[in-house]
C-alpha positions as CSV (number, residue, x, y, z in Angstrom):
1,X,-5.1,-0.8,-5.9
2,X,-3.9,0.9,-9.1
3,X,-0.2,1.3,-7.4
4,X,0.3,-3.0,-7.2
5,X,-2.2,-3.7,-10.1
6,X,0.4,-1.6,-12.5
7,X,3.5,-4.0,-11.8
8,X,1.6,-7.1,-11.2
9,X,0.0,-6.6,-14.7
10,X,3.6,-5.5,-16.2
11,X,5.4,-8.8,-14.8
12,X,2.3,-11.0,-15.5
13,X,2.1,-10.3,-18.8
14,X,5.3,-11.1,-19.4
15,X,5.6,-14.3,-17.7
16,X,2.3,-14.8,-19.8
17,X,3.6,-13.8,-23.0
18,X,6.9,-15.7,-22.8
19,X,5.2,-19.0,-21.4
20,X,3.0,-18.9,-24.6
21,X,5.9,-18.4,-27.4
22,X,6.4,-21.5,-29.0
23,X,9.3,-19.9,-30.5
24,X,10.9,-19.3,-27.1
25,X,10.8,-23.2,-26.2
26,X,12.2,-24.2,-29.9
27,X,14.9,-21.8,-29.4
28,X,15.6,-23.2,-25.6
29,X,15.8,-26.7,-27.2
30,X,18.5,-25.7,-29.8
31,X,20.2,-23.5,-27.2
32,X,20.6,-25.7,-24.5
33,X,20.4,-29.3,-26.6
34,X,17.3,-31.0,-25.2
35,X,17.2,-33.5,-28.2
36,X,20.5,-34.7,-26.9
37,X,19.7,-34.6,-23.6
38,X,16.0,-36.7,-24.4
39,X,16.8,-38.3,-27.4
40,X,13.9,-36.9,-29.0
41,X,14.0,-35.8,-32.2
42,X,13.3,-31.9,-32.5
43,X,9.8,-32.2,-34.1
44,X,8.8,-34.1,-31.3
45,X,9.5,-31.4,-28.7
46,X,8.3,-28.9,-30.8
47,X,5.0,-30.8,-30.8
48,X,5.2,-30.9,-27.0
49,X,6.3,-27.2,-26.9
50,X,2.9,-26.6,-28.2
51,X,1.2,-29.2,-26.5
52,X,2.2,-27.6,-22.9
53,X,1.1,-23.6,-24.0
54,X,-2.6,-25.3,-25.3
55,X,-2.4,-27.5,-21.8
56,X,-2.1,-24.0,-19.8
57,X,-4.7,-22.6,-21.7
58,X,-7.0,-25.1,-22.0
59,X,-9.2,-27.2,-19.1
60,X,-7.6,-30.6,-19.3
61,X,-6.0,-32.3,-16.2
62,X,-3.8,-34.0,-17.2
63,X,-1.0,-33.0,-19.5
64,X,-0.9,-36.8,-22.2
65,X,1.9,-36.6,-25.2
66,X,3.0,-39.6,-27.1
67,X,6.1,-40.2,-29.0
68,X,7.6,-42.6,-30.6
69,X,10.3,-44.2,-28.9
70,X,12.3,-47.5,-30.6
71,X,9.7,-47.7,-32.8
72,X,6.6,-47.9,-30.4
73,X,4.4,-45.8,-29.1
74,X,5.0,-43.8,-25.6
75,X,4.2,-41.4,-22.9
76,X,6.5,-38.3,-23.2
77,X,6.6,-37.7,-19.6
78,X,6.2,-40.4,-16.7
79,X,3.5,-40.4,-14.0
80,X,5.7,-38.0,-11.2
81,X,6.4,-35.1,-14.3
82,X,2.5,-35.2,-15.3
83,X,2.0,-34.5,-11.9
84,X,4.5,-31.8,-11.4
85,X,2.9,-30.5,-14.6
86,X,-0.6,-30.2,-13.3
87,X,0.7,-28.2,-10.2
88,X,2.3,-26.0,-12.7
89,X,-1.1,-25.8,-14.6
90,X,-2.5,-24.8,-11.0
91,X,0.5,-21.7,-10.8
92,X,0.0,-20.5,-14.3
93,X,-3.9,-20.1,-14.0
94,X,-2.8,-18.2,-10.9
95,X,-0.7,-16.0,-13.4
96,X,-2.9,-15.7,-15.9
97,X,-5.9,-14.6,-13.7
98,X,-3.6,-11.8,-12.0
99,X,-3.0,-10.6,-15.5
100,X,-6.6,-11.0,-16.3
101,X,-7.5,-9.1,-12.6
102,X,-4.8,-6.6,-12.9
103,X,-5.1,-5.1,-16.3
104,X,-9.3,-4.5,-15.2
105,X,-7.8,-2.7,-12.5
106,X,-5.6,-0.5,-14.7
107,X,-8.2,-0.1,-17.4
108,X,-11.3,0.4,-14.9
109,X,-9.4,2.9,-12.5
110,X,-8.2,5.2,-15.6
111,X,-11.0,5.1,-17.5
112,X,-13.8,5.6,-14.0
113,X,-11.7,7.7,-11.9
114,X,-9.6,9.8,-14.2
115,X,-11.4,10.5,-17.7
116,X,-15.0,9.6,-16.7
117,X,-15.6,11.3,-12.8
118,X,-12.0,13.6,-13.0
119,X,-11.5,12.3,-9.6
120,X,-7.8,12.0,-10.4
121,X,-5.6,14.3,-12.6
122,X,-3.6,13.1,-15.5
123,X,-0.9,14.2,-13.7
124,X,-2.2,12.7,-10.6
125,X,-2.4,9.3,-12.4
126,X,1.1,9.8,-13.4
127,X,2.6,9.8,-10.0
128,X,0.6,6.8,-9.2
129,X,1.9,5.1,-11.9
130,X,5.6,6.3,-10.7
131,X,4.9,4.8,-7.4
132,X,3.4,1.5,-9.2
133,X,6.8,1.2,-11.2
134,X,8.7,2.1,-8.0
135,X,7.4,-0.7,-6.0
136,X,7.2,-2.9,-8.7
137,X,11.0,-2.6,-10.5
138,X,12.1,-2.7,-6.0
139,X,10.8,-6.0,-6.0
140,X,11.9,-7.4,-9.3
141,X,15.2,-5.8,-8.3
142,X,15.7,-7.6,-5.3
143,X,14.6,-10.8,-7.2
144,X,16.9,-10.2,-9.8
145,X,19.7,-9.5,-7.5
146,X,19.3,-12.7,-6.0
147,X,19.1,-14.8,-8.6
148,X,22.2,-13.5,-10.1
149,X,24.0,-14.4,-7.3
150,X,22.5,-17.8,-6.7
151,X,20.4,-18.9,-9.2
152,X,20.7,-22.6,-8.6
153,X,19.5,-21.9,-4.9
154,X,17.0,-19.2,-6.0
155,X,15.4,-21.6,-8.1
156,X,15.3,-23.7,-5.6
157,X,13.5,-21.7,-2.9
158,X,11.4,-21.0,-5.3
159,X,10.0,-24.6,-5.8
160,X,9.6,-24.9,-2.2
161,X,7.5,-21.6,-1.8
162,X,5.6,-22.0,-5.2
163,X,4.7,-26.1,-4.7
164,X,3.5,-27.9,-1.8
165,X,5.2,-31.3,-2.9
166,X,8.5,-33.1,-3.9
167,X,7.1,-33.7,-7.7
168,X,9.8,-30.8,-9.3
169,X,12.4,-32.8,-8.3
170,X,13.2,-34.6,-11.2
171,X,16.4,-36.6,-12.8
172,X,18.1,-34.7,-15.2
173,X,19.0,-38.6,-16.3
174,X,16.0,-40.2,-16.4
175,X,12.8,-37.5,-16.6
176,X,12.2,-35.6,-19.6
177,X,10.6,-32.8,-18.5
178,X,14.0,-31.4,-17.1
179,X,16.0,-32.7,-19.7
180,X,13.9,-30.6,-22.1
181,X,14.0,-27.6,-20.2
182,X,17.2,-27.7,-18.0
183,X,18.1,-25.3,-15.5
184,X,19.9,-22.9,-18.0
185,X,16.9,-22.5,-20.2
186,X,14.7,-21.2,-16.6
187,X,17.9,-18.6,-15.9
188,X,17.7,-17.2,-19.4
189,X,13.9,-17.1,-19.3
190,X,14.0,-15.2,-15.8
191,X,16.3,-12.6,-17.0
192,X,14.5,-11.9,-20.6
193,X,11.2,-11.5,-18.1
194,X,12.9,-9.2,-15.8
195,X,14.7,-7.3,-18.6
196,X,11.0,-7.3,-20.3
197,X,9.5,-5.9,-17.1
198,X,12.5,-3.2,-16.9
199,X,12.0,-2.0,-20.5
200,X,8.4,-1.5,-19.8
201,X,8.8,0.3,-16.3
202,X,11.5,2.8,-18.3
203,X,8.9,4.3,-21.0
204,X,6.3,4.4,-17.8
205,X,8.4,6.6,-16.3
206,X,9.8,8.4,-19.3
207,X,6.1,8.9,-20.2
208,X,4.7,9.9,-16.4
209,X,7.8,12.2,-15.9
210,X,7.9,13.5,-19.0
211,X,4.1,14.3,-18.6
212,X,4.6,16.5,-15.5
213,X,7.6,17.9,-16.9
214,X,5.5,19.4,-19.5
215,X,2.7,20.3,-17.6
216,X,4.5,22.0,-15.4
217,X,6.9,24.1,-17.3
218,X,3.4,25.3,-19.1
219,X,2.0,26.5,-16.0
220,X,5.2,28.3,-15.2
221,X,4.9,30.4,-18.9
222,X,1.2,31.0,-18.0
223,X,2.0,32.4,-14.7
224,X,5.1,34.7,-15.7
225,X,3.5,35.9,-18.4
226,X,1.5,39.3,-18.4
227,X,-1.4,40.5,-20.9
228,X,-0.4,43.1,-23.5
């Protein structure tokens, strides 16, 4: 359990942490020019920016923003991209609990198993967390591979695994929701979550290795030295 609680806990926390930046969403909109795309005014989707993160947080089903639009006021999103937007409600509580789930793993196994019972080594809990990054940087790997050479189609599948309906696919013309956050702005956000989850898995294996590294050379002293 500890072995695929470590990287779902590294990758969920990241998709976690990034889907809750308001900053990240500005910067998407000024990077990839969702106020021309809408024609919304920036302090209107920075409202919404903050409006979706409280949305995944919060217990509300249905996701209702109003902006003005020729002077009136107006739903941000139509009917079809408020229902999309509650299935991706449905996906992020998934996320969120596998963060939730996973770090008690992580925290419960080291804490009962390794410091409080001495079950498990330190050293012991170091390899497992080797394997853990192992399986989990194979998998984001693979992902990572194949959306570089595809995103459009990656993204794609992805829908179709993730969602059990046609709501995603939206009018980059007419709906909103894509126009504020095009395809680009998902690409970047996949690779700063993979290079994220990379970062992370280096220094677990810089620590684990460098753990039994130590450990070991200072068995080796102890054994090849000889009283005087």
């Amino acid at each position: 359990m500890f072995v695929v609680a470590l990287p779902v806990f590294l990758v969920s926390a990241n998709v976690r942490f990034l889907a809750s930046d308001a900053g990240y969403y500005q910067h998407g909109f000024r990077e990839f020019d969702s106020s021309g795309r809408s024609g919304l005014p920036l302090a209107d989707l920075d409202r919404a920016a903050q409006a979706i993160i409280d949305y995944f947080e919060d217990d509300a089903t249905t996701l209702r923003i109003l902006v003005t639009v020729d002077g009136q006021e107006a739903s941000l999103y139509s009917a079809k991209e408020t229902g999309h937007m509650r299935d991706v409600k449905s996906l992020m509580r998934v996320v969120y609990r596998a963060n939730e789930v996973s770090l008690a793993i992580v925290l419960a196994y080291v804490a009962c198993v390794v410091l409080w019972t001495g079950e498990r080594s330190i050293a012991g809990l170091a390899r497992l967390s080797l394997a853990g990054v192992g399986c989990g940087v194979a998998v984001v790997g693979i992902i990572g591979v194949f959306a570089l050479t595809g995103f459009d189609q990656a993204w794609t599948t992805f829908h179709e695994i993730a969602f059990r309906n046609d709501l995603w696919r939206l009018d980059p013309e007419t709906d909103r929701l894509i126009q504020m956050f095009p395809e680009p702005f998902w690409e970047e956000a996949t690779l700063i979550v993979g290079g994220l989850t990379l970062v992370q898995a280096v220094l677990v294996v810089a620590l684990s290795v460098g753990y039994l590294v130590f450990t070991r050379a200072g068995r080796g002293e102890g054994q090849t030295s000889s009283p005087v």
